[in-house]
N, C-alpha and C positions, 0 to 999 in steps of 0.2 A: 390611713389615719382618720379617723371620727370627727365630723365637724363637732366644735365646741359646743356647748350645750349654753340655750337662750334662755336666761330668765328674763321673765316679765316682773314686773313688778311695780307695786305705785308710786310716783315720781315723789324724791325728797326734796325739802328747802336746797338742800347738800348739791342735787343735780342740776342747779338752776343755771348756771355755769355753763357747762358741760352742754346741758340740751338748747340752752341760746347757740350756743357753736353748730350743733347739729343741724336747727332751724335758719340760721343766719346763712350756712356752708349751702344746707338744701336747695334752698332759692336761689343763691346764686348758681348752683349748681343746675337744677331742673328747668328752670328759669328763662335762661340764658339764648336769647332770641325769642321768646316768647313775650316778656318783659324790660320796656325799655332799660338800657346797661347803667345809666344813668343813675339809675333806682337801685338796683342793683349794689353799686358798687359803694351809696351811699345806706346801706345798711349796715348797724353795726352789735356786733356781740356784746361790746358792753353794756349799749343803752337799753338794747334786750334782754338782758341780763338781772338789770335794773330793775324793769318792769314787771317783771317774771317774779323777782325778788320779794317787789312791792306788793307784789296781788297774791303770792302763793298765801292758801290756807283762808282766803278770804271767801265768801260768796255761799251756798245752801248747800254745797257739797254734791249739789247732781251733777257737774262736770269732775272726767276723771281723767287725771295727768298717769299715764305709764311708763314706762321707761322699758327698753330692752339692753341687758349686759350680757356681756361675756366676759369670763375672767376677769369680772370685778370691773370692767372699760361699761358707760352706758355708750352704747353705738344707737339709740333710736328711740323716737319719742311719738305718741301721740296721746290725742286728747279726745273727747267726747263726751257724749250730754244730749240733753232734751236740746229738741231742734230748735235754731236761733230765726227763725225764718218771719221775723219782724209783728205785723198784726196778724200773722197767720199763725193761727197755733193749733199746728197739725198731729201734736202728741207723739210723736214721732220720736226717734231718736238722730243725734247728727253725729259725724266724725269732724272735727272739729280741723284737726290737722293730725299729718303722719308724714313725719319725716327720719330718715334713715342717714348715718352719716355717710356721704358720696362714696368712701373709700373703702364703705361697706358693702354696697349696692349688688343683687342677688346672689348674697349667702341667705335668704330664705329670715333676716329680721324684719323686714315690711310685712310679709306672711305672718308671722307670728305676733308681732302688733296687731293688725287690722283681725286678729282672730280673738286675739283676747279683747279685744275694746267690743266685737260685736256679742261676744258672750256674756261681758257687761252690760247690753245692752237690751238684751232679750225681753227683760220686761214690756219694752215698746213695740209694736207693730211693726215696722222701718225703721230701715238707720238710711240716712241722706247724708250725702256727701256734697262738697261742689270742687269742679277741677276745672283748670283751664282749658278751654277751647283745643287747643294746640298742643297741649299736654299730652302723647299719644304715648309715648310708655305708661303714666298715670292710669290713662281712661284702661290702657290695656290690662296692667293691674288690677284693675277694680272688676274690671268685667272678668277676668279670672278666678271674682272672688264672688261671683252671682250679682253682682253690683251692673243696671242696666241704668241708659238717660234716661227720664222720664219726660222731657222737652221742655224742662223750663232754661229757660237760660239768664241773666244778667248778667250787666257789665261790673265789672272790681279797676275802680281809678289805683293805677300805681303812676304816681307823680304825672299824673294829670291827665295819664293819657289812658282811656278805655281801654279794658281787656278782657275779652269775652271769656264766661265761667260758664259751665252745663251742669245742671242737677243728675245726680245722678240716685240710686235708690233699688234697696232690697229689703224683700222680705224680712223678718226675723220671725216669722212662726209658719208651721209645717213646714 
């Protein structure tokens, strides 16, 4: 039998729902001894939901919301844009986030996310990412995907407590 066929496509007000679940599930799901449980378990789809709500459609349009479905289900989301990397503005492009819903996880929609967001992205020199320290199926994904650390690292407070993230970074041309 043929795996179902993945559309990509740009995320709607419609999927806002739907892609809080996928983002909400993610983290607790990938998460989970990486990030205190605390934090965790005090996340919620609807106030994410909310948010997602409140802000879609707003902003210059250089960040881009994607969605992947099958049969009509969106199973995975990511985002990307010109890199957020504070006073530094490296021109660069960022993956913003990429998350796949848990129950999904290698039928090959992470792959086709992270492929269509860097083809979006090509205009820029690099796409940059940041992943957690500890996150070693992540880092291993990314690195699958020509995606290498470049050694920066900071800390990301989840409920108070420090969590080391590593830059990571690829080409987009030649």
């Amino acid at each position: 039998m043929d795996a179902p066929y993945t559309l990509i496509r740009p995320m709607t007000l419609a999927d806002c729902d739907r892609v809080s679940e996928i983002r909400v599930r993610g983290w607790q799901h990938a998460y989970r001894g990486l990030v205190p449980q605390p934090y965790l378990d005090e996340l919620s789809v609807t106030a994410d939901a909310e948010r997602r709500r409140s802000r879609f459609g707003q902003g210059d349009g250089s960040a881009v919301n994607l969605v992947a479905e099958q049969d009509g289900r969106v199973l995975g989301w990511a985002a990307s844009g010109p890199y957020r990397g504070g006073a530094a503005h490296t021109g660069d492009a960022e993956l913003y986030a990429i998350y796949v819903d848990p129950a999904q996880l290698g039928r090959g929609i992470g792959r086709a996310l992270l492929a269509a967001s860097v083809e979006r992205c090509t205009p820029y020199p690099r796409m940059l990412l940041w992943v957690l320290r500890g996150n070693v199926s992540a880092r291993r994904f990314y690195e699958r995907a020509g995606f290498r650390a470049d050694g920066a690292e900071e800390p990301f407070d989840a409920g108070g407590v420090p969590v080391s993230e590593v830059r990571y970074a690829r080409s987009l041309r030649g």
